[in-house]
Structure formats: C-alpha cells, structure tokens
N, C-alpha and C positions, 0 to 999 in steps of 0.2 A: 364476636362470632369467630370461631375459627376457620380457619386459611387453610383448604388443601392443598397438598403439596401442587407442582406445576405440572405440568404433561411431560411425559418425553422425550428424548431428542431424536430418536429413530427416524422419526418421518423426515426431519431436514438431510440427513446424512444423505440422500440421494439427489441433494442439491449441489451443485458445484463449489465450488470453495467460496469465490465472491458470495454467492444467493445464502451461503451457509453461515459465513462470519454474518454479515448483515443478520440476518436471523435470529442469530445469537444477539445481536447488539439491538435489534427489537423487543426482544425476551425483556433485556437488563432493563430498557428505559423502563418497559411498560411496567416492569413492577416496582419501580421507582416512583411511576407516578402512581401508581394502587397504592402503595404503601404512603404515599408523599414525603419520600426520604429526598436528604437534598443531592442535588447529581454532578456528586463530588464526582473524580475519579476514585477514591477508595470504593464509594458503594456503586459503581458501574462497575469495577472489577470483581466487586463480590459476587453481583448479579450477573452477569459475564459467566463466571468459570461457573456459576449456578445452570449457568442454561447450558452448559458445555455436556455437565457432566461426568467431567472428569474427574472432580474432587468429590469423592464418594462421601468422606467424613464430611465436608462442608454442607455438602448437601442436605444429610441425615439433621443433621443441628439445625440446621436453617428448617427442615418439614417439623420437627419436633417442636422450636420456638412456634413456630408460627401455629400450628395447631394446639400448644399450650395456652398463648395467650391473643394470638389473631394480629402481632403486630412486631417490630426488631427496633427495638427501643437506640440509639446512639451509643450507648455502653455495648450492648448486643454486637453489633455491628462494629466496634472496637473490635472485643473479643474476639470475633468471628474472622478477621483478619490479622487479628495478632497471631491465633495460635493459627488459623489454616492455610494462609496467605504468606504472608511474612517472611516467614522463617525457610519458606521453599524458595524466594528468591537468594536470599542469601547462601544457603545449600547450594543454587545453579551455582553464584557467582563463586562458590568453593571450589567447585568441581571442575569449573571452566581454569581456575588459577590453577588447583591441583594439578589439572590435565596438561598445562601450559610448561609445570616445575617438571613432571615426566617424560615429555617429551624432547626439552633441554638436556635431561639428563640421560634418553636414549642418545641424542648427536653426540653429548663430551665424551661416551664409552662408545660411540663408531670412529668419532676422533682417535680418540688410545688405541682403538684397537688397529685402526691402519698405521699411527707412531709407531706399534709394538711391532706391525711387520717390516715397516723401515728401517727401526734397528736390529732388529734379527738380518736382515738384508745387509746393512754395515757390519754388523758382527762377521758376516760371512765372508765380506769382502775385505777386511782386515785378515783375515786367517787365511784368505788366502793371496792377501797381499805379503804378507810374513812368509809364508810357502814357496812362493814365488821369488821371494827375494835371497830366500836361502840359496836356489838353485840357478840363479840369472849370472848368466856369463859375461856380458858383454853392456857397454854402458846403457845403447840403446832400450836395451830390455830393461835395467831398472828403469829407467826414464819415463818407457810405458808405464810398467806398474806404480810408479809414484802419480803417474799423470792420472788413473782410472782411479788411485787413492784419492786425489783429489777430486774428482770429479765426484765419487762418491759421499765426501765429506761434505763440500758444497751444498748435495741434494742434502743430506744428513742436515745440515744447518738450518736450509732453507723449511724442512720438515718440521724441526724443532721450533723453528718462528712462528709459522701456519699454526702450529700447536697452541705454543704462546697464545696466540694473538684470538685466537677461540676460547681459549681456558678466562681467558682477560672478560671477552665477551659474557660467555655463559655466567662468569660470576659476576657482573653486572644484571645481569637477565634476572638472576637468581635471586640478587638480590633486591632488586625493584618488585618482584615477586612476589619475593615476603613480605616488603612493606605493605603491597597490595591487600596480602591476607590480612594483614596485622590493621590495616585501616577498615575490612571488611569487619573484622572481629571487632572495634572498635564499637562501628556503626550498628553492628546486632547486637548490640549491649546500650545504642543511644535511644532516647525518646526522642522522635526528628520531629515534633512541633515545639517540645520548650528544649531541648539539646540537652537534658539531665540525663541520667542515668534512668533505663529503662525497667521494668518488675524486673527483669532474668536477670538486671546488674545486681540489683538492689539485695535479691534474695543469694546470689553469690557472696556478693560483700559482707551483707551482716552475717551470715555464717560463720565468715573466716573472723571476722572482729568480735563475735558473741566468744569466740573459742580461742583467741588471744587473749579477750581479758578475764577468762575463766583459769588461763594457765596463768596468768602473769598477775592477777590478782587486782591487777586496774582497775577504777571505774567506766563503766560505757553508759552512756544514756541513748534514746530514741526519742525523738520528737516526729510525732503525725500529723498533717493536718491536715485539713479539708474548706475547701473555698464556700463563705457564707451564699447561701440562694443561689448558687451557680446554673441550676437549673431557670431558675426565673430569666437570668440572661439570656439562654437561650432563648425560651419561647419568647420576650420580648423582643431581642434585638437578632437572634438569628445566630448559627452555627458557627457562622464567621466570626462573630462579636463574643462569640464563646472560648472560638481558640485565641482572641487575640487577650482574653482574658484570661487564660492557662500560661502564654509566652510570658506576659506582665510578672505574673507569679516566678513563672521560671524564674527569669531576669532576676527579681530580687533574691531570690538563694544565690546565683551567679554572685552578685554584689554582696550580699552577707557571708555566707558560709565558702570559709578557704580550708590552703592548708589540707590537712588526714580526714578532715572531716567528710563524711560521704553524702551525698543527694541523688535523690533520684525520684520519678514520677511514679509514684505505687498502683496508680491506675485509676481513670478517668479524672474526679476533680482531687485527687487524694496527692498530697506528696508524701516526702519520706526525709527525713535526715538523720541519720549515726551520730552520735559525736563519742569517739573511742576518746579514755581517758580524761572524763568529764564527769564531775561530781552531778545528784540533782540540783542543787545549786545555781551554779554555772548553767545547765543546762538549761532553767528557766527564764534567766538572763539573754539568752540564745532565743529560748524560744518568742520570750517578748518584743525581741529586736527584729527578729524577721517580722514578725503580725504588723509593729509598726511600720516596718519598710514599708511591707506589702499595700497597710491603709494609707499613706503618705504618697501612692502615684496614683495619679488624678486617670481615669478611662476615659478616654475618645474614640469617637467613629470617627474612622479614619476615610469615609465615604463622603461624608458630611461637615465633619470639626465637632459636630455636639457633645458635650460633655453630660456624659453618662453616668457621672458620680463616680463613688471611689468603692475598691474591693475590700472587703474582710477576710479574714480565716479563723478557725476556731483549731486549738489545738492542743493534743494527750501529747503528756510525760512521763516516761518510764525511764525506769532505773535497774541494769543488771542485779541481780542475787545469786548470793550463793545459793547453789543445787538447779538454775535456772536453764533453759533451753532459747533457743532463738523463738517459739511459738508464745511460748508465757510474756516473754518482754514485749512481743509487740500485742499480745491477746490484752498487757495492761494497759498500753501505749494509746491500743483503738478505745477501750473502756473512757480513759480519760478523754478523750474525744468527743465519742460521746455526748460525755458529761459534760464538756464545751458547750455542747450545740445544744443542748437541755435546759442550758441554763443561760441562756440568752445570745449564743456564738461570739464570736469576736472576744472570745478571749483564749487563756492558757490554765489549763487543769493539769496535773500532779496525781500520781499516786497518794500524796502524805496528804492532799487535799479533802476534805470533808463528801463534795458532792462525787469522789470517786467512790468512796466504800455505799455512797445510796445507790450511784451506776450498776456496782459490781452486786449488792442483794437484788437491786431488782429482777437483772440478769440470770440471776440466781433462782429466784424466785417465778 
C-alpha cells in the first residue's frame, strides 16, 4: 500500500525552539517505527531533516519512494544519504576551512599593510635624517639626529620582528589548514564502514586508469564482486551482523590487494578493484585469491561468540579493449557477475568464459 507523504511542518514553527526540535525528533522516531527501520543515527538523521523540511530534494525522493513502493529498503536509505546528506556535510566543513584560509590571509595583508607604513615612516626619517645632517652645525645636533635615527631603526627592527613572527604563524595556520582540507578530501572520497575507497573514488579512479592504459597501450583489468546471500544476513542476524560482514570483506582486499592497484566499495554489498597493468590472466589469479581470503575468515557475533559460518563472494572479470570506454569494461565486468551468481556464486567468471556469452544473449535477448 502506499505511504502518503507526511504533513507539514508549518504548524510546529509557532513552537518555540525546544517544543520544535522535539517535534521534529518525534516526527524521525515515529516513522522509524512505521517503517520498522533500525534507529541508527543515519536513519534518525534522514528522518530528522525529513520532518525539517529543509531538504527539498530529500524530501521529494523519500514521497516518491515511498508512494512507489510503500516502504525505503536499506540500499534506499544508503542512497538517500549518500547523495542528500553526506556531501553537504563535507561542503560545511569546506567552507568552514575555506572561510578559516580567508580570513588568515585578510590579517597577513593588515600585517603588510601597517609594515608598509613603517617603512614609508623610516624611509621618511632617513631623508630626513641625511637633510639634517647636511646642515647640523654643531655636535649636539648631529647627536640628536643620530639618536632619533636610532630610535627610528629600533622601532623599524622591532616592526620587522612582529612581522616575522606573524608571517611564521600564518604559514603555520596555513598550512595545518590545508592538511585539514587534504584530510576532508580524503574522507569524501572514503567508505567509513569498510575504509575503501567510496563510488565517487572509484568512478574517478578508473577513469584516469581506463585512459592511461588506452594511451600507453597496457593492459587493465576490473574485477566486481558481490557478497553471496548478504541479504539473508541481514534478515537473520540484523543490520549490525550485516556491516560487520561488509568490514570482514573490506579487511581482506586491505590484506590482498597493494601497491597501484585500486579498491573501492561500488555500493551496498558490491566492491570493486582496478588492477592497471594486469593481463586476464593475472587478473583471475587475483580474483581467486581474494574469494579465497574472503571464504577463509570464519563470522562471529561479536554479542555472543557464535559462529555464524563463513562469507562467499561471486565475481566478473573484465578485460580493457581496444576502442573501449570505462562503461563497456565494467557493463562486461557486472555481466560476468552475474553469470557468478547464476551459476551457483562462490566463484570467478571471465569474459573468455562460456557461461558469459549465455549471461550476455540472454541480456540481449
């Protein structure tokens, strides 16, 4: 049955700010428990900025889902905060850093600019210590004028220190700064439950690597894979026992795949690895080494100790070609996939493999 959108939020706005956040934080639960989504902080914050209001595009998605099919499935609810969530925090924390480099770099030019009237100020008092000295008669009077040149010089030194010792600072500032961005960039390019490389890495990556080995004439392969019945974990053992079953996965690319080689989470139970400069060959070699890592660590509930059995993955092999695109390598890559999972999972399918060209007519077909 589908889900009309929710009421709203007009009538709370006449609430005071306590009675109104509350409000809003009854909104999120309740339809947390309507929907019986689990009351992570991700999905209180979706439903949060849902009751707000303020995210016009989340909102539209979320009445649309839910009127399409009456329900926001855990991939949905991914999505939903990948593209509408996510990436605005990381924008604040740009703008905040930004804002932090701009305003450094207004003091070092109030800096200069008062250095610059110091020495115009010296310049002055030189010219007209030279003027004065032309025309001093008697000893006393140069005496003066050397003493006011001195005195002059002094502040002049002390000026050029306070400078120093700012300019010192700011590039310190400046440059703590940037590592800050350089680690925010880092982290909106990571997947922060297994620490790979996030879709927005991945589809950067193989871009720049599909179009080095198309200049340079190397081979690149692509291996996909996808975790056997991952769904069944969840509804068996729960959301939790789901991500600690995506970290496991991680873990073993971490421990397999070094070096040029790229990894990254393609999204929900999907990974992803590059391997630039890697025959098909080699590449199945690769891909049967990680499958066996991955079936070789035993799962535990870490609530309890029970052992939960061991994870599979099934997974496509693709190989660059001449005249190729980054869309065709991976369109072969998910086909052999697929043809994994069709053909009993827990293994590794190839293009040059038999059950790909039956993947690829029926697709066809």
């Amino acid at each position: 049955m589908a889900r009309r959108p929710l009421w709203g939020c007009s009538v709370i706005k006449v609430l005071d700010e306590h009675e109104r956040t509350l409000a809003f934080a009854e909104v999120a639960l309740g339809q947390i428990r309507s929907l019986r989504q689990t009351a992570i902080p991700r999905n209180y914050e979706i439903w949060y900025v849902y009751a707000t209001g303020y995210n016009a595009p989340l909102n539209k998605i979320i009445n649309e889902t839910l009127a399409r099919s009456g329900k926001l499935t855990e991939a949905d609810l991914e999505q939903i905060y990948e593209t509408y969530l996510s990436h605005i925090k990381t924008t604040d924390r740009i703008d905040k850093v930004g804002a932090r480099v701009v305003g450094e770099i207004d003091d070092v030019v109030k800096v200069l600019g008062e250095a610059l009237g110091m020495t115009g100020a010296y310049d002055t008092s030189l010219s007209d210590a030279t003027e004065k000295l032309s025309s001093a008669e008697n000893r006393d009077q140069v005496k003066a004028i050397v003493e006011a040149l001195l005195r002059s010089t002094s502040e002049m030194r002390e000026t050029n220190k306070a400078l120093e010792d700012r300019l010192t600072l700011s590039k310190n500032e400046i440059s703590n700064l940037q590592q800050s961005l350089e680690a925010i960039r880092a982290e909106s390019l990571t997947d922060p439950l297994t620490g790979l490389g996030n879709r927005k890495y991945f589809d950067r990556m193989i871009g720049m690597a599909v179009q080095s080995a198309l200049v340079s004439g190397e081979p690149l392969s692509l291996l996909l894979f996808d975790i056997d019945h991952f769904k069944s974990f969840n509804d068996s053992y729960g959301h939790l026992t789901g991500d600690q079953v995506l970290r496991l996965v991680g873990l073993s690319l971490k421990q397999t795949i070094k070096g040029q080689d790229i990894t990254a989470r393609y999204g929900g139970e999907e990974f992803a690895v590059v391997l630039p400069n890697t025959a098909m060959r080699q590449a199945l070699t690769v891909a049967d080494h990680i499958r066996r890592a991955v079936m070789a660590k035993e799962l535990k509930k870490k609530s309890t100790g029970e052992i939960l059995g061991r994870v599979t993955i099934s997974v496509g092999v693709s190989m660059l070609r001449e005249g190729d695109d980054t869309d065709a390598l991976i369109e072969r890559a998910d086909a052999c996939l697929y043809a994994a999972k069709r053909n009993g999972r827990n293994r590794v399918i190839c293009e040059a493999d038999p059950e790909f060209a039956i993947e690829s007519h029926s697709r066809v077909a």
